[in-house]
ZATI-69170 format. One record per residue: residue in three letters; x, y, z of N, C-alpha, C in turn. Coordinates in steps of 0.1 Angstrom, whole numbers, padded with zeros to 4 digits, always signed. Atoms other than C-alpha are relative to their C-alpha. Example, Ala and Ser with C-alpha at 12.3 -4.5 7.8 and 13.67 -1.06 7.14 Angstrom:
BEGIN
ala+0009-0012+0000+0123-0045+0078+0009+0012+0000 ser-0009-0011+0000+0137-0011+0071-0008+0011+0008 
end
This chain:
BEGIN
unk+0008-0012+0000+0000+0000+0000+0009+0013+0000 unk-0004-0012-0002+0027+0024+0006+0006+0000-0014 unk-0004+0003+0022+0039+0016-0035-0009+0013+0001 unk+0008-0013+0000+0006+0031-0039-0001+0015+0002 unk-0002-0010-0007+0009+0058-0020+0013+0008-0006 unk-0007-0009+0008+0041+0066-0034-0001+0002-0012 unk+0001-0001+0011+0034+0062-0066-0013+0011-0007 unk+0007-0012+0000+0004+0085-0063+0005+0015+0004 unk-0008-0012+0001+0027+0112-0049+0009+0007-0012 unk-0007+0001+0008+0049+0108-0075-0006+0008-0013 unk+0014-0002+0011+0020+0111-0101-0004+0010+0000 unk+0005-0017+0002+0005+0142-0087+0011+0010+0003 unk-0007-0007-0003+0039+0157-0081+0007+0004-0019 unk+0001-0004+0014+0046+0153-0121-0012+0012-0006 unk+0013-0010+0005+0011+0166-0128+0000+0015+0007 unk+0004-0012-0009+0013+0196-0106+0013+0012-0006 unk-0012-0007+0009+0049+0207-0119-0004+0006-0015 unk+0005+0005+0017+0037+0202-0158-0010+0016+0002 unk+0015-0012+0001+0001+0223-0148+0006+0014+0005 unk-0009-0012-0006+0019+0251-0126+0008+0005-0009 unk-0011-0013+0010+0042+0261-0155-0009+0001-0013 unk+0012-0003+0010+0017+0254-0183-0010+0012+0003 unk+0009-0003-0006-0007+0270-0162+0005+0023-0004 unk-0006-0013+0006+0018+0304-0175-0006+0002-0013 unk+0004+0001+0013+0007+0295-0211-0016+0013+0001 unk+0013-0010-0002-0028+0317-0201+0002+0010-0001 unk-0003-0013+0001-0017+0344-0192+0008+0003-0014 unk-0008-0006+0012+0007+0345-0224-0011-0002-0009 unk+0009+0001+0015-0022+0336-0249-0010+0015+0007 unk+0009-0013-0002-0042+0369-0231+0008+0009-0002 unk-0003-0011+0007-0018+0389-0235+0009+0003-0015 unk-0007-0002+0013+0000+0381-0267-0014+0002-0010 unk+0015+0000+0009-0042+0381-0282+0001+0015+0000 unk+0002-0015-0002-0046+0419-0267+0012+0006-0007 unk-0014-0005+0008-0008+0424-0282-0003+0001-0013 unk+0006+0004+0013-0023+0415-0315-0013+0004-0002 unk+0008-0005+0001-0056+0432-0312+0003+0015-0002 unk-0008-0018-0001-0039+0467-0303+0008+0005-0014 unk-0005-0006+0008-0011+0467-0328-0008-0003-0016 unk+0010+0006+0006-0039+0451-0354-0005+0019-0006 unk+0012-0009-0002-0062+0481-0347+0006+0016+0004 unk-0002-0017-0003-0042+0514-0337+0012-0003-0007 unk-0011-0007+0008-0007+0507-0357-0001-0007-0015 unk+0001+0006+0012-0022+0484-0385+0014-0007-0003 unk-0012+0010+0005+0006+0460-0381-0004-0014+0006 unk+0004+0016-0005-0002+0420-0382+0010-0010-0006 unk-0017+0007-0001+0021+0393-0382-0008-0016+0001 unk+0006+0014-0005-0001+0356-0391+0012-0006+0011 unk-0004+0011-0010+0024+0336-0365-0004+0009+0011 unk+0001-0006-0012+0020+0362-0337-0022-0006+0002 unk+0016+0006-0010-0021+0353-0339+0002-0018-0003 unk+0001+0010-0004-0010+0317-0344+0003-0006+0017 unk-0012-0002-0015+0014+0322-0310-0013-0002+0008 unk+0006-0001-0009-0016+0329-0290-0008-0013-0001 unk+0014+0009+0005-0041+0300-0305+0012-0013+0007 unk-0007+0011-0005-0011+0277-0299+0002+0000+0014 unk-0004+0000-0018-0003+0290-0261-0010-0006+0002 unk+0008+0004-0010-0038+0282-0254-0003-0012-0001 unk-0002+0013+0004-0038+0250-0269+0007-0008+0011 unk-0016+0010-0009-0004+0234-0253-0009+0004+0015 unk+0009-0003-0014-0021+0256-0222-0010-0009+0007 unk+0012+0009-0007-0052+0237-0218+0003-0016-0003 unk-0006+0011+0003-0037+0203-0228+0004-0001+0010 unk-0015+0002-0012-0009+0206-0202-0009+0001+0016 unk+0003+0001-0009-0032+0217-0177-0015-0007+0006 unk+0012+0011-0004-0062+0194-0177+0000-0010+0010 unk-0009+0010-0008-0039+0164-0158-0002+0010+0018 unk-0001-0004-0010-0038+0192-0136-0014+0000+0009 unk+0011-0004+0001-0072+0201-0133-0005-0011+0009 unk+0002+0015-0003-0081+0166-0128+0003-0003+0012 unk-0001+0007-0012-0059+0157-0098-0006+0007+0011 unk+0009-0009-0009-0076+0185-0080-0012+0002+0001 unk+0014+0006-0003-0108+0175-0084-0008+0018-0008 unk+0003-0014+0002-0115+0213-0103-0006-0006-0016 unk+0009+0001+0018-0131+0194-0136-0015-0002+0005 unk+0016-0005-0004-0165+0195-0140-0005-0010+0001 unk+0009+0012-0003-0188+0167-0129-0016+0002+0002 unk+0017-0001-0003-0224+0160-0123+0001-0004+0016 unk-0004+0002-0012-0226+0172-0089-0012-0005+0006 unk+0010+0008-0005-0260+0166-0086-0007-0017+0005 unk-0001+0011-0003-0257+0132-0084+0010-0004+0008 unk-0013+0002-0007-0222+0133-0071-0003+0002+0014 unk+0000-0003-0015-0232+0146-0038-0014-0006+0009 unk+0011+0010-0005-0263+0119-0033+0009-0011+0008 unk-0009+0015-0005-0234+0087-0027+0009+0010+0010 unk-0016-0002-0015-0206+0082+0006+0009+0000-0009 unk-0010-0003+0007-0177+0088-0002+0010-0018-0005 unk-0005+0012+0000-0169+0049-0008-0006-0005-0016 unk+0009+0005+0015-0196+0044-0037+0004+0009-0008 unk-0009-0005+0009-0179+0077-0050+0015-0005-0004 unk-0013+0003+0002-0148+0062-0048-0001-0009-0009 unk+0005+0009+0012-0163+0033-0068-0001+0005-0010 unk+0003-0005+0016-0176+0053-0098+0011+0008-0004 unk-0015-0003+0009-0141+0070-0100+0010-0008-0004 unk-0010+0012+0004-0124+0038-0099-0008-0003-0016 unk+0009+0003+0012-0150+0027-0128+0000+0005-0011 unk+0002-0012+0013-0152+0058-0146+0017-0001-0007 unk-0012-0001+0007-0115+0056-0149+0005-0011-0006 unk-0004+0012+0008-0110+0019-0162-0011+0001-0013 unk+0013+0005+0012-0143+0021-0184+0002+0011-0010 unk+0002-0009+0008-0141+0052-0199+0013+0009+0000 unk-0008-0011+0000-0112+0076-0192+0015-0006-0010 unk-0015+0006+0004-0081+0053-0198-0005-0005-0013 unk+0005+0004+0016-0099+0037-0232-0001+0014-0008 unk+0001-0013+0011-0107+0075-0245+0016+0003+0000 unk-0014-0005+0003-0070+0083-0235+0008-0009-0012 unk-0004+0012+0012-0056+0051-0254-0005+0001-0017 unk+0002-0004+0011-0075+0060-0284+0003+0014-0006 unk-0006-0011+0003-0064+0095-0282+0015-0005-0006 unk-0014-0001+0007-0029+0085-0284+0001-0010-0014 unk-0004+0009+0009-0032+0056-0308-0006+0005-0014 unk+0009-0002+0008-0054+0074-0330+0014+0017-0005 unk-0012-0011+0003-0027+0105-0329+0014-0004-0003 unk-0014+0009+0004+0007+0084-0332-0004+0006-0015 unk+0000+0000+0015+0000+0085-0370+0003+0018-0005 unk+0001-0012+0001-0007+0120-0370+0012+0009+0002 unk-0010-0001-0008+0020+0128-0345+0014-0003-0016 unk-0014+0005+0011+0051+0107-0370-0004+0004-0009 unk-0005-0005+0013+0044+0120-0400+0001+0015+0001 unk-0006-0009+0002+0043+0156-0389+0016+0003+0002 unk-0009-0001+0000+0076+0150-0374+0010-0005-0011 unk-0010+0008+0012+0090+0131-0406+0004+0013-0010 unk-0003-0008+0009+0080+0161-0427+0007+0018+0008 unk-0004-0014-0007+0092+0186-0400-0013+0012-0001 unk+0009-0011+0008+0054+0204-0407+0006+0009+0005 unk-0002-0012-0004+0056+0241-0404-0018+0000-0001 unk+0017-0003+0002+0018+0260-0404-0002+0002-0012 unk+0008-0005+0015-0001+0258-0435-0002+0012-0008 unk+0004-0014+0001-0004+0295-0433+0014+0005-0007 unk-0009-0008+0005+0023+0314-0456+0008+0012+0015 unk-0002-0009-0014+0039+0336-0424-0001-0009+0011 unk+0007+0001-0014+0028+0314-0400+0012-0009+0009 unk-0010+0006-0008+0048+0294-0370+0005-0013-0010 unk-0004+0009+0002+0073+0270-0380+0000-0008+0012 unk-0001+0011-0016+0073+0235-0353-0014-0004+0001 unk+0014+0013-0002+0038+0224-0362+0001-0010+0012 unk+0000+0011-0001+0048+0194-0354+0003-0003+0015 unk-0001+0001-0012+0059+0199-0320-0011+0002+0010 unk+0010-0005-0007+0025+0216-0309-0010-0014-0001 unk+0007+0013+0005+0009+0182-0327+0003-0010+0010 unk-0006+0009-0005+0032+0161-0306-0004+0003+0022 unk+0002+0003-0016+0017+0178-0268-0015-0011+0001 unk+0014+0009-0003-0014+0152-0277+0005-0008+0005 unk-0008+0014-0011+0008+0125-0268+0003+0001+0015 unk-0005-0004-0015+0020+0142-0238-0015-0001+0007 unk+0017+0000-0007-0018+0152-0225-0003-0014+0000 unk+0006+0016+0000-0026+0115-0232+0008-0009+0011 unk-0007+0010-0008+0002+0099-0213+0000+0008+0015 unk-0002-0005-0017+0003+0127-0181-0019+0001+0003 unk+0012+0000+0001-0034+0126-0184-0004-0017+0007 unk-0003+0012-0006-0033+0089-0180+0005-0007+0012 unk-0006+0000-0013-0010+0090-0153-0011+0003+0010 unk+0010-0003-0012-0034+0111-0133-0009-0008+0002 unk+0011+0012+0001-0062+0084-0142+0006-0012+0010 unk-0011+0010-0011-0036+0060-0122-0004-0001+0013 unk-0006-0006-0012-0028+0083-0095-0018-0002+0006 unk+0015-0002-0008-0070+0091-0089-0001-0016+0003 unk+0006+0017-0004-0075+0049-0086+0009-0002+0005 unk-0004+0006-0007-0048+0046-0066-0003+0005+0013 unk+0004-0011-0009-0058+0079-0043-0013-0011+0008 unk+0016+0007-0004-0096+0060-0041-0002-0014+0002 unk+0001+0012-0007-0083+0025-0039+0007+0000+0016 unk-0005-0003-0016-0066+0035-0003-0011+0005+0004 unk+0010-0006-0016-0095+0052+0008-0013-0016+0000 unk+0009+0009-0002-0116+0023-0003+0007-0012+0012 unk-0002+0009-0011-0092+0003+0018+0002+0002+0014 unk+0004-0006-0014-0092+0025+0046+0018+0004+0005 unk-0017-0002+0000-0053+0036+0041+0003+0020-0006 unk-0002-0015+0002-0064+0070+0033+0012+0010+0007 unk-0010-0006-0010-0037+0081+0058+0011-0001-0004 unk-0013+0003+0011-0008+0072+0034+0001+0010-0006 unk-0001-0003+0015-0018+0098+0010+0003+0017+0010 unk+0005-0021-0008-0014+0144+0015-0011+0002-0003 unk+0011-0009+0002-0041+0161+0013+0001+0007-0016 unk-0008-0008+0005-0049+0173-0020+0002+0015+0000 unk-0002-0013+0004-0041+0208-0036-0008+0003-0003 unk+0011-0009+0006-0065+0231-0037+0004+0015-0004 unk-0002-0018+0001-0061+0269-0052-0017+0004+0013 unk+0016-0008-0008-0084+0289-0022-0006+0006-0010 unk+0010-0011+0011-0111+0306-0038+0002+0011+0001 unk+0001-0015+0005-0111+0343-0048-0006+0003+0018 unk+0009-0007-0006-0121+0362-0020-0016+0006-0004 unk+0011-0007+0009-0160+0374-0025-0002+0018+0004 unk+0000-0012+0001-0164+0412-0027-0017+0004+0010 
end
């Protein structure tokens, strides 16, 4: 059990690094978009890769930080049902949810992207766009990444909820939560 346990620290200590610096990608796609609206619109100067820059930050952005999202329990669920079951029978439907459905859509993500993946990198793509970013092929290649640290987290949550189902919850930290906003 303590495998487990480490092996879920481990897991959300990758996912949390990963999301925490991705988690920069935001703020750069808001303000390289406003960067690109301004000089657009008061110096009439545009630059296709600078509005690819931002479409790609938010991309890799939300990719990178889903994993994160995830181990923090900050994705969206059906709470209305979620907060009818103990926390044992929820622990069950996340064990479930994550062999029946999460890890099979991931696996098809990646197997279904490989292809896609190797040949951008064979031809080295650049953007379709005349002007536009060169390294396609690298922005193509964070599906793989989201699939495998994505995956990971799917792990880490059934290993989190098989300890509590065995009553070893005391192995694990607490997780991370961002406090809420103060309300005004």
């Amino acid at each position: 059990m303590r495998a487990i346990a480490a092996f879920v620290r481990i897991a959300d200590g990758i996912t949390r690094i990963v999301g925490r610096s991705a988690a920069w990608l935001m703020l750069a796609t808001v303000l390289i978009c406003a960067g690109v609206a301004l000089a657009r619109y008061l110096l009439g100067f545009g630059r296709i890769w600078l509005q690819e820059l931002y479409v790609v930050c938010f991309a890799v952005g939300f990719m990178l930080t889903a994993p994160y999202a995830y181990a923090n329990d900050d994705h969206i669920r059906i709470e209305i049902l979620h907060r009818r079951f103990g926390p044992k029978t929820r622990a069950w439907i996340e064990i479930l949810g994550c062999l029946l459905f999460l890890l099979p859509w991931l696996g098809l993500v990646a197997w279904s992207s490989l292809p896609f993946v190797r040949l951008s990198w064979r031809v080295r793509e650049p953007s379709a766009q005349p002007g536009g970013l060169p390294g396609l092929y690298l922005v193509k290649s964070v599906l793989l990444v989201f699939a495998a640290l994505m995956a990971l987290q799917a792990l880490a949550v059934i290993g989190r909820r098989a300890l509590l189902l065995l009553g070893r919850a005391d192995l694990l930290p607490a997780p991370e939560h961002v406090p809420p906003a103060p309300a005004d």
